[in-house]
C-alpha positions as CSV (number, residue, x, y, z in Angstrom):
1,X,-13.2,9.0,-22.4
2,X,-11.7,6.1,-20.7
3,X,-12.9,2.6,-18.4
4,X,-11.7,1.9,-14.7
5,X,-10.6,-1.1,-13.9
6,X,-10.8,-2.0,-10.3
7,X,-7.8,-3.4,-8.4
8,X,-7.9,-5.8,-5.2
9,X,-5.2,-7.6,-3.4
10,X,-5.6,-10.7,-3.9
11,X,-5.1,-10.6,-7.7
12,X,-1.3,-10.1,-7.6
13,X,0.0,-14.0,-6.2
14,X,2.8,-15.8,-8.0
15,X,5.2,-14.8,-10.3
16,X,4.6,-12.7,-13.3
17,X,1.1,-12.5,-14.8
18,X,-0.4,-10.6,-17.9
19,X,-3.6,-8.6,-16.6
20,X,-4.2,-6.6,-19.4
21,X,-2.7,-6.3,-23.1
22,X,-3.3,-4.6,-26.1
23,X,-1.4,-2.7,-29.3
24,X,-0.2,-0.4,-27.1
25,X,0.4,-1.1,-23.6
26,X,0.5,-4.1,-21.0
27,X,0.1,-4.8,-17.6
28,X,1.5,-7.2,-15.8
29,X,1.3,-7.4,-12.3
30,X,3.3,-10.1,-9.5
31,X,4.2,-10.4,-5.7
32,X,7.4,-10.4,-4.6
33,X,9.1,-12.7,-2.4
34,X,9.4,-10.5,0.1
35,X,5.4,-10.2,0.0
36,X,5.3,-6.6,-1.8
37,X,2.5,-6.5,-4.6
38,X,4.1,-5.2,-7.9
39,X,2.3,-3.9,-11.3
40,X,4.3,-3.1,-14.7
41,X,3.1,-0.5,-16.9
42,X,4.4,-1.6,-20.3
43,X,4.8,0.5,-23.9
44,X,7.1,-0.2,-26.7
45,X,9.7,1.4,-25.5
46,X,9.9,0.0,-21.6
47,X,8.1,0.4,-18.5
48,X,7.8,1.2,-15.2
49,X,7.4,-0.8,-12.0
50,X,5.2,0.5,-9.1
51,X,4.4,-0.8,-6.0
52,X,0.5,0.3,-6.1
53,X,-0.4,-0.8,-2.4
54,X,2.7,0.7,-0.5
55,X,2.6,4.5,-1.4
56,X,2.5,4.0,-5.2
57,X,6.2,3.9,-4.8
58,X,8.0,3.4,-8.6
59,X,10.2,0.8,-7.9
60,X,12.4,1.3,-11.1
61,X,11.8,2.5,-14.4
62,X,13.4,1.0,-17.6
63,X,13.6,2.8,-21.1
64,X,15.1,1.9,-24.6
65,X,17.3,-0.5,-23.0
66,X,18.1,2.1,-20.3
67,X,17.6,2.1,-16.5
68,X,17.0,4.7,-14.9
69,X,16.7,4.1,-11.5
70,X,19.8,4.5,-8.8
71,X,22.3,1.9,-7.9
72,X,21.3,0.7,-4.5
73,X,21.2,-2.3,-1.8
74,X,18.1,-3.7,-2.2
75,X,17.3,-6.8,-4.9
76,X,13.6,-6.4,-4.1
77,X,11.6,-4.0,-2.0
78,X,10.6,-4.4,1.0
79,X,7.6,-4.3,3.6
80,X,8.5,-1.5,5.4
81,X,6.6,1.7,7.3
82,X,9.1,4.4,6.7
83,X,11.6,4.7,3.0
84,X,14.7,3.9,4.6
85,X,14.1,0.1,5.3
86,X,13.9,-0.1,1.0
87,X,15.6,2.7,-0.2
88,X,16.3,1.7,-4.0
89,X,13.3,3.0,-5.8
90,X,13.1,5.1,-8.7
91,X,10.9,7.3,-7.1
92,X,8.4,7.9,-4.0
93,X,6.3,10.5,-3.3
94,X,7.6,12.3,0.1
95,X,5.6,14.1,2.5
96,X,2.7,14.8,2.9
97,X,2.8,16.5,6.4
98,X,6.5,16.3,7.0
99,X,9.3,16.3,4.3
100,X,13.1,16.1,4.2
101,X,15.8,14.9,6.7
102,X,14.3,15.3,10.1
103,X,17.1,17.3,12.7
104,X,17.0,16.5,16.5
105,X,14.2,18.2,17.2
106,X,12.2,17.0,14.7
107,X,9.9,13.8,15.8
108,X,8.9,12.3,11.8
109,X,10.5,9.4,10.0
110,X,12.9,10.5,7.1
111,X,10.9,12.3,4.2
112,X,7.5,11.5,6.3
113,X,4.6,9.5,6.1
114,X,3.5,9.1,2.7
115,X,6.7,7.2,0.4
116,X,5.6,3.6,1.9
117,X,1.5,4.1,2.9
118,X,-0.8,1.7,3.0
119,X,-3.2,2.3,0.3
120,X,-6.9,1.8,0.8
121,X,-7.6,1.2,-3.1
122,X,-5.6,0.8,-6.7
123,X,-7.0,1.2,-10.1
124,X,-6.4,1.2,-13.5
125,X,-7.6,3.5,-16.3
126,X,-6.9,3.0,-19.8
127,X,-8.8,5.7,-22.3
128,X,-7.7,8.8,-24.9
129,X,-7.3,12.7,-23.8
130,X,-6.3,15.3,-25.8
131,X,-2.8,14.1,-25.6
132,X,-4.0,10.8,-27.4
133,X,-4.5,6.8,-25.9
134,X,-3.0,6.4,-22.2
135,X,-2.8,4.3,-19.6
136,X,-3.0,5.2,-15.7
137,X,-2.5,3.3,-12.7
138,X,-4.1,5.2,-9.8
139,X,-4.7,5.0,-6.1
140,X,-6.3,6.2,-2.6
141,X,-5.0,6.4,0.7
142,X,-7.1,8.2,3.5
143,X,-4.8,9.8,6.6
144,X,-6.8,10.4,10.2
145,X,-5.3,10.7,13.3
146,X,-7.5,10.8,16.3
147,X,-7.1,14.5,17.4
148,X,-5.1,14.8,14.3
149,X,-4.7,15.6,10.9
150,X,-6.9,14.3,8.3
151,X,-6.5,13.8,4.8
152,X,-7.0,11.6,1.4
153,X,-4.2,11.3,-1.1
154,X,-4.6,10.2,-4.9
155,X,-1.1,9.5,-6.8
156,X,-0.9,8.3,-10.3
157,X,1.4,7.4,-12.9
158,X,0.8,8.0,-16.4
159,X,2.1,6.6,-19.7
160,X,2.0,6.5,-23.1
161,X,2.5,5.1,-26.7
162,X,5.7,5.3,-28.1
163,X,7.1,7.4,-25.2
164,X,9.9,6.7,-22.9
165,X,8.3,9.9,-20.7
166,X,5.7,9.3,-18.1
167,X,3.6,11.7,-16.0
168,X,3.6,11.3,-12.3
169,X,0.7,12.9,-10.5
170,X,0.2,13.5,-6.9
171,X,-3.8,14.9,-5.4
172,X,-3.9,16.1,-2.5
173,X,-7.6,17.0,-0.3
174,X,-7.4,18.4,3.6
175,X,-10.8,16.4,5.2
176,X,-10.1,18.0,8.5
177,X,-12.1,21.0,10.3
178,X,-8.8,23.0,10.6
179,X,-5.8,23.8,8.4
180,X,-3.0,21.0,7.6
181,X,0.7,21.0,7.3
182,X,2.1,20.3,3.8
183,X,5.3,19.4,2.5
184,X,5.7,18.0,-0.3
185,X,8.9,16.5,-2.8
186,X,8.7,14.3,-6.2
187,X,11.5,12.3,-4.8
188,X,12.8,10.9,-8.4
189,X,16.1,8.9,-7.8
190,X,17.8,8.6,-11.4
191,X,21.0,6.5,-11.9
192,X,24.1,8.1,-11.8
193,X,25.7,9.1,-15.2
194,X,29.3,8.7,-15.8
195,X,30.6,12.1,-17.4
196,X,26.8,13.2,-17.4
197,X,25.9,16.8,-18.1
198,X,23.5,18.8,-15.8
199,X,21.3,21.1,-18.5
200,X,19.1,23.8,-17.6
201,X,18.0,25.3,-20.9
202,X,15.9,27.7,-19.6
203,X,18.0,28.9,-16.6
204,X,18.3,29.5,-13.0
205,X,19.1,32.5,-11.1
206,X,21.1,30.8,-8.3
207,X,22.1,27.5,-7.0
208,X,23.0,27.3,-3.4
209,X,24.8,24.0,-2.1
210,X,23.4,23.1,1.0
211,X,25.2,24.0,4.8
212,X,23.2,22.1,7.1
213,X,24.8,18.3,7.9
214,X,21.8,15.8,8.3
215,X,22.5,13.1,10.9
216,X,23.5,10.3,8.3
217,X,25.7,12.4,6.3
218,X,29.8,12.1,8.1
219,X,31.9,14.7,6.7
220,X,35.8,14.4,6.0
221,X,38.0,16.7,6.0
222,X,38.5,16.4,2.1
223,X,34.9,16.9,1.5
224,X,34.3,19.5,3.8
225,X,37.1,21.5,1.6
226,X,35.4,20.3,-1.8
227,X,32.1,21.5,-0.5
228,X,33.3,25.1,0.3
229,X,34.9,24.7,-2.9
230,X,31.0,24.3,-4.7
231,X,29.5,26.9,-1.9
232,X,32.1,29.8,-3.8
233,X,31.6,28.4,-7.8
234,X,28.4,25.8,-7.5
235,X,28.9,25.6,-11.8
236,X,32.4,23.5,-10.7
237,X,29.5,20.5,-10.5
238,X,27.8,20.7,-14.1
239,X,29.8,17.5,-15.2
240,X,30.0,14.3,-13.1
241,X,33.2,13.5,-13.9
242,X,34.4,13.4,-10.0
243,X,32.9,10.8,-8.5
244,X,35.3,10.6,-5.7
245,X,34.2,13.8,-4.1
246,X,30.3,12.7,-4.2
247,X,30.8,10.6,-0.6
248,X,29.2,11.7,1.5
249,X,26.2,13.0,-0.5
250,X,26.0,17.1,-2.1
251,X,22.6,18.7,-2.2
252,X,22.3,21.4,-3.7
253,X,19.1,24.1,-3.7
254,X,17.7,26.2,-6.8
255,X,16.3,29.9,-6.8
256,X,14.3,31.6,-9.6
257,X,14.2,28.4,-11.6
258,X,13.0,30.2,-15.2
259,X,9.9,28.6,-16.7
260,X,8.5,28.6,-20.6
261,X,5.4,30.6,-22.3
262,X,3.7,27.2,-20.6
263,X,4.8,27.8,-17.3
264,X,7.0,24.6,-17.4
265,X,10.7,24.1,-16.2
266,X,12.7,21.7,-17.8
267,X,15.7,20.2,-16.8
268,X,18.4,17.7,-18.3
269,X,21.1,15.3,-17.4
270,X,22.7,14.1,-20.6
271,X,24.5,11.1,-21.2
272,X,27.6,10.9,-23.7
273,X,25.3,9.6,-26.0
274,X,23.5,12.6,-26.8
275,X,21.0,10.7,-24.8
276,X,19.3,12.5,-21.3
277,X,17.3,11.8,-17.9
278,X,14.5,14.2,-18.5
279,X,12.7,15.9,-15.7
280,X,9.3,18.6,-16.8
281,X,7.6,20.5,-14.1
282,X,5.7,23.8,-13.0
283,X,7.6,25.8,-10.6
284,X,4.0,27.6,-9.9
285,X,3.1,24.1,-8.4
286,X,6.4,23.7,-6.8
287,X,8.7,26.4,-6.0
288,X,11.3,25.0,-4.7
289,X,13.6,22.6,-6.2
290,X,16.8,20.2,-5.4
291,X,19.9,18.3,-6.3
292,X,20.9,15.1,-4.8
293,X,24.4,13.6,-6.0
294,X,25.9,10.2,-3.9
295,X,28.6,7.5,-5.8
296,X,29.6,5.3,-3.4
297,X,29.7,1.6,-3.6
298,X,26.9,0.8,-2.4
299,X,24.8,3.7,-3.8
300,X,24.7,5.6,-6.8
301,X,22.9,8.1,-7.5
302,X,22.6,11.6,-9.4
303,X,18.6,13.1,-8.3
304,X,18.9,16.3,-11.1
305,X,15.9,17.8,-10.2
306,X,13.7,17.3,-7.0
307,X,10.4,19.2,-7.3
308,X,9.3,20.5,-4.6
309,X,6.8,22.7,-2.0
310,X,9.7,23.1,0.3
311,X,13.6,22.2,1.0
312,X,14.5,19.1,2.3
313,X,15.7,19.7,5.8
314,X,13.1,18.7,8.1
315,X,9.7,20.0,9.5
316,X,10.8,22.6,12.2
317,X,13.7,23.9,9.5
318,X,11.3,24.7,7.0
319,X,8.8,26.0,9.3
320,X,11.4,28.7,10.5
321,X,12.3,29.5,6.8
322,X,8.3,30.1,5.9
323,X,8.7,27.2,3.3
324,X,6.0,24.8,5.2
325,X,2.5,25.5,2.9
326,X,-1.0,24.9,4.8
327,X,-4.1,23.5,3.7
328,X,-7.3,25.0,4.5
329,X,-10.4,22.8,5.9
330,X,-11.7,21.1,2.6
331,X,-8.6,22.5,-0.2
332,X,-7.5,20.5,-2.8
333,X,-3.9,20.8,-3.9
334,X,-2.9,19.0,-7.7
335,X,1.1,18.2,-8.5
336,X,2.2,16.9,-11.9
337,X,5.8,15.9,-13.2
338,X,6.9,14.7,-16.6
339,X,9.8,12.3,-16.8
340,X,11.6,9.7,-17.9
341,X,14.2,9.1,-21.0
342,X,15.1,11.1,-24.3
343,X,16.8,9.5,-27.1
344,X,19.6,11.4,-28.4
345,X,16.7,13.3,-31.6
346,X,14.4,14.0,-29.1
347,X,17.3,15.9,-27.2
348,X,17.6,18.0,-30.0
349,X,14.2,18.7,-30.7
350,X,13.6,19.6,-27.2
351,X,16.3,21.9,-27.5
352,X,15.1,23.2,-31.0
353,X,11.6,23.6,-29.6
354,X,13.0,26.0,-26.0
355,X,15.1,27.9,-28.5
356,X,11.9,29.4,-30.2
C-alpha cells in the first residue's frame, strides 16, 4: 500500500524547502546555484541527496554524523552530459548500453549514457511493504535513437525508519524490435577510510588486480612495482593503511564472490570504530564485481564493492571477454543494492547473523 506523489520541475526554485514531513521521514527539495534540481530523503539517522532530473545521480549520502561519499573537486554538481564534468557523487548509475573506461577504439563517454540523463518524470512514494513504512523517490527516462537502440529506464532509491541503509534500484525495459546492448555498474563512490578494513564475510574465490591502463590513469615507476607487487599477493591491500601507493588509482576484479541461503553477498569496509560502509547485493543479478581505491589530494576515494553485469574496461573489451549481456525485444531486467552505514552493534550482529 502506498500514494505517488507526482514531481515537476518547476517545484524545486530557491534555496531549501520542506515538501513533505512526517514522524518518520522528510523531504526537502532545492536548486542549486549551478541550476541542478536537488531532493533530500531524510530519516532519523541522516539522508541522502539525489539529483532526481539528471540520472537520479546520489549526490552524497550522510549517516549518524558520517559521510560517506568521496573526497572530490566539486562544491556542487554540475549540468553536465557525460559524469566526468561533476565527478563527486556518492553514486550514479553507469551504463546502460556502454560501461567502464572506454579504450581507443571505443566511441562512448566514460561509464556511458545513463549517470547524468535527462529524466522525463520524478516521483515520490511514501507507503508500508513487508519490510514496514518507506519512502521512495523514483524516476523515468526513455532512450531512442533514430535507427538506434530503444529503451526506458526506472531508478529508485529507497529508505527507511531508523536505518542508516538504503536500497538503490535500477529497472531496466528493451522497447526496440531487436536485441540491445547492456552493461551495467552500481557505481557507489564511498569515502576513503583511514586504516579501514576490507571484509568479505562470506568469501571470494579470487581477486584479480587489474592489467589494462585506462587513458587517464599515468603510471610511475614506483607504482607500476607496487602493482605487480598486489598482482602476486592481492590480500597485501585488505588494510588502507598506504595511502601513498593509491596514486594513480588500483582496481581490482572479484571471481566466485560467495553468496548466503538468500542469495545475497555482503561486503564491508570497517572503520576503527567498529563502525563500516556496508554494501548488500545478488551476485545472480550481477556477476561481476569491482574495487576502486584513489587518495590523492584532490580525490579520495575507496569504492569496496562495485556491482556489476560486466568489468569496467570499456564496450569492445567486454565484448571480446563475453561479459556484454543482451536484451531481447520487450525484456525487462530488475537490479537492487543495499547500502549505506553500520554502527559499530549492527557490525556485530551482521556478523553474528552470517555466522549461523
Amino acid at each position: 500500500m502506498s500514494t505517488i506523489i507526482s514531481l515537476y520541475p518547476e517545484l524545486f526554485s530557491g534555496v531549501e524547502k520542506t515538501l513533505l514531513a512526517s514522524a518518520d521521514f522528510r523531504v526537502l527539495i532545492w536548486t542549486y546555484p549551478s541550476g541542478v534540481k536537488a531532493l533530500a530523503l531524510e530519516n532519523n539517522r541522516g539522508r541522502v541527496v539525489v539529483l532526481p532530473y539528471q540520472g537520479q545521480m546520489i549526490w552524497s549520502a550522510v549517516f549518524d554524523g558520517c559521510d560517506l561519499t568521496m573526497r572530490n573537486m566539486f562544491d556542487q554538481p554540475r549540468p553536465t552530459p557525460t559524469v566526468i564534468g561533476t565527478y563527486g557523487c556518492f553514486m550514479f548509475h553507469s551504463g546502460l548500453l556502454r560501461n567502464g573506461c572506454p579504450t581507443p577504439e571505443d566511441d562512448h563517454p566514460l561509464h556511458g549514457e545513463m549517470p547524468c540523463a535527462p529524466m522525463d518524470i520524478a516521483w515520490l512514494e511514501v507507503g508500508s511493504d513487508a519490510s514496514g513504512a518507506f519512502l521512495r523517490l523514483g524516476g523515468e527516462c526513455e532512450y531512442v535513437m533514430g535507427f538506434g537502440d530503444h529503451y526506458r529506464a526506472r531508478p529508485s532509491v529507497t529508505v527507511r525508519p531508523g536505518s542508516a541503509l538504503f536500497d538503490i534500484g535500477m529497472d531496466v525495459q528493451n522497447l526496440a524490435g531487436k536485441p540491445m546492448a547492456l552493461m551495467y555498474m552500481a557505481h557507489m563512490n564511498y569515502a576513503y577510510v583511514a586504516n579501514g578494513r576490507f571484509v568479505e564475510p562470506l568469501g571470494i574465490e579470487k581477486t584479480r588486480v587489474r592489467s589494462s591502463v585506462p587513458a587517464h590513469v599515468k603510471p610511475t615507476p614506483a607504482w607500476s612495482a607496487y602493482m605487480a607487487e598486489l598482482t602476486e599477493d592481492p590480500s597485501r591491500l585488505q588494510l588502507l593503511n598506504t595511502p601513498e601507493w593509491y596514486d594513480p588509482e588500483i582496481v581490482c576484479f572479484f571471481d566466485g564472490v560467495k553468496a548466503d541461503a538468500n542469495g545475497d553477498a555482503h561486503f564491508l569496509l570497517t572503520h576503527e570504530n567498529g563502525a563500516a560502509f556496508y554494501t548488500r547485493y545478488k551476485p545472480q543479478q550481477f556477476d561481476h564485481a569491482a574495487r576502486w581505491i584513489l587518495h590523492n589530494a584532490d580525490q579520495q576515494v575507496a569504492a569496496f564493492v562495485l556491482p556489476a553485469t560486466c568489468e569496467p574496461e570499456g564496450y569492445r573489451a567486454e565484448k571480446a571477454k563475453g561479459n556484454v549481456r543482451e536484451l531481447a525485444a520487450g525484456e525487462r531486467v530488475s537490479f537492487s543494492v543495499r547500502t549505506g552505514y553500520l554502527a559499530a552493534g549492527e557490525v556485530g550482529q551482521l556478523m553474528g547473523e552470517l555466522k549461523r
